[in-house]
N, C-alpha and C positions, 0 to 999 in steps of 0.2 A: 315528245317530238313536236315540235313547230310547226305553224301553219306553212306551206309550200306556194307556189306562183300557181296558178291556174294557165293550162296551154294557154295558150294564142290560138286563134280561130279566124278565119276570113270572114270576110261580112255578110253574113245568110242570115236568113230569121231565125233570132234564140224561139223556140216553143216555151225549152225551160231550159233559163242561163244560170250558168255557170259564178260562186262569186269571187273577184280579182284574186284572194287566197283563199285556200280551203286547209281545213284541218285533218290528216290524215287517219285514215280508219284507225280506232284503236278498241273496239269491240265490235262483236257479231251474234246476233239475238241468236237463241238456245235454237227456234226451230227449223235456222237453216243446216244445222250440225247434225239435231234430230233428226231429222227427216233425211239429210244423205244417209245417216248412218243406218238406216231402218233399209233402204236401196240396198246397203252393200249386203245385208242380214240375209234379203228375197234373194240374193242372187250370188247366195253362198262363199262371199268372197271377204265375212266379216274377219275371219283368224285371219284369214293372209294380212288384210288392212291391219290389224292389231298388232300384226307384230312388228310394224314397222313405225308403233309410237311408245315413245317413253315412259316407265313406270307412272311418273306423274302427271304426263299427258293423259296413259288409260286410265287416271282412276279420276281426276277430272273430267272428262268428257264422259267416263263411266256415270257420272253422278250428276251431268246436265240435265235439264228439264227447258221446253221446248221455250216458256215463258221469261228463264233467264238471260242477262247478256253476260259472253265469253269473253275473256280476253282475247287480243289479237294474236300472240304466242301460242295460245290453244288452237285457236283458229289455224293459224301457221302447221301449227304438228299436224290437224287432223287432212287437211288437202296434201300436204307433202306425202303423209302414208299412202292417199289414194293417187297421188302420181305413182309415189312407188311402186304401182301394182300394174304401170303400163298399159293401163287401159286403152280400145278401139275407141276412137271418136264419136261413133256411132251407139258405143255404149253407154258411153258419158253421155250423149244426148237424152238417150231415151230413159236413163234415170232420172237425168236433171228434169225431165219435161213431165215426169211421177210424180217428184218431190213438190214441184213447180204449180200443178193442178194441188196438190195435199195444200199448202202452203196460202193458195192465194183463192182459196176457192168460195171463200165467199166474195172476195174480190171482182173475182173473174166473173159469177153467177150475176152480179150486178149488173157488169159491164153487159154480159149479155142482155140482158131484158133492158137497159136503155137502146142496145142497137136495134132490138126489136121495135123498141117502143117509140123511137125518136131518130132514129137512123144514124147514130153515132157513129162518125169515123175514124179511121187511124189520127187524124190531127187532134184528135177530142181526146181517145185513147193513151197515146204513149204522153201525155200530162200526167193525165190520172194515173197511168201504172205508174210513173216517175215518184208519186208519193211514197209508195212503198219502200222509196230506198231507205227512209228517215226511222220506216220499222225493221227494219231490218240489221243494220251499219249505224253505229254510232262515229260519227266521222266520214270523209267522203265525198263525193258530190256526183251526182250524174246528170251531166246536160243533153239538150235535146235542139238538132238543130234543121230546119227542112231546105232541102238539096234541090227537091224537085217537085212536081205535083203528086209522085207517089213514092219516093224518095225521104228519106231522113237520115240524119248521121247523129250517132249516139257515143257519147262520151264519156267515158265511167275516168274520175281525176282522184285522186292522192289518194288512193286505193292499194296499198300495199300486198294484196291477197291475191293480186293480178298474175305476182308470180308463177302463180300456178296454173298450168296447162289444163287441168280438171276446170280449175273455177271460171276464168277466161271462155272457155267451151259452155258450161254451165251458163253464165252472162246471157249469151246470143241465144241461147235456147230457152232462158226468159222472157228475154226481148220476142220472139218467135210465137211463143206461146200466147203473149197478150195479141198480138197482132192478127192472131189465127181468130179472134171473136170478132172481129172487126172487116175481115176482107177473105178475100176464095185462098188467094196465098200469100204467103210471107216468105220472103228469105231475108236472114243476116246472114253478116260476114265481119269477121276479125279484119279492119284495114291495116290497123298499125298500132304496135304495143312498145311504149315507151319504158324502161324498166327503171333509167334512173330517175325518170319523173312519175311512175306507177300511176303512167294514163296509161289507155286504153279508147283506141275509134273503133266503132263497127258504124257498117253500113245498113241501113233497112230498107228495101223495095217491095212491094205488094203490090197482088191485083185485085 
């Protein structure tokens, strides 16, 4: 698959821009699969999920390790089962924001003891958790752009995985999570999901 056009955007300050094409996702390192799938184990909902992926989806993702990268088709079966299963949004949140602390926790422990240390704000912050995307996605881009004094709009481009209602929900309760070291509250919001350009805008506000 070919590199794609990057939205169009108004003129706000890029934090972290976007480049003219990106190349779209075409793997997903071992331990964002791991770590949903260890979510579904705690909350009993592993068989149902299983049955709704293909003999050689399950014995591939059966045999992931947290350290490897997946192909995108893997990737693809393993979110598709956890639609399957109709999840509350609420519980999609609170698994992703499980996985999210597992996943990024020394990250996050960092971030903390700078805000201690140095008073580091959300402007400082969603940079630096922006790095994470290049461990995570091979392929992809997520830009970062400020709206307001406590405002930002977040842009996840040629993201294929977007498809999914699970992973989209999962997204904003990343973005949530870094934001929670940094300020009293955070909200995101899904503004608009492109499917045949597999963007993806949310909104971030904090106080």
């Amino acid at each position: 698959m070919g590199s794609i056009p990057a939205p169009a955007q108004p003129s706000l300050r890029w934090l972290v821009p976007i480049a003219a094409t990106v190349v779209p996702t075409r793997a997903v390192r071992g331990t964002l699969l791991v770590s949903s799938r260890a979510q579904l184990r705690r909350a009993g909902l592993f068989e149902a999920y299983r049955c709704h992926l293909s003999e050689s989806a399950r014995t591939t993702l059966d045999g992931s390790i947290a350290a490897s990268w997946i192909p995108i088709d893997i990737a693809h079966a393993h979110f598709a089962a956890v639609d399957a299963l109709d999840l509350l949004e609420s519980d999609i949140l609170a698994f992703t924001r499980l996985a999210g602390e597992q996943q990024h926790h020394v990250f996050l422990s960092t971030a903390l003891r700078l805000v201690r240390a140095t008073g580091l704000t959300p402007w400082t912050a969603l940079p630096a958790f922006s790095k994470i995307w290049d461990r995570v996605f091979e392929g992809g881009a997520l830009g970062i752009q400020q709206t307001g004094p406590k405002d930002a709009r977040v842009i996840v481009a040629a993201h294929p995985l977007l498809r999914h209602r699970c992973h989209r929900i999962g997204a904003r309760s990343h973005i949530e999570l870094a934001l929670s070291f940094c300020a009293k509250h955070a909200y995101v919001r899904e503004a608009a999901y492109d499917r045949r350009n597999e963007t993806m805008t949310l909104t971030a506000r904090w106080l």
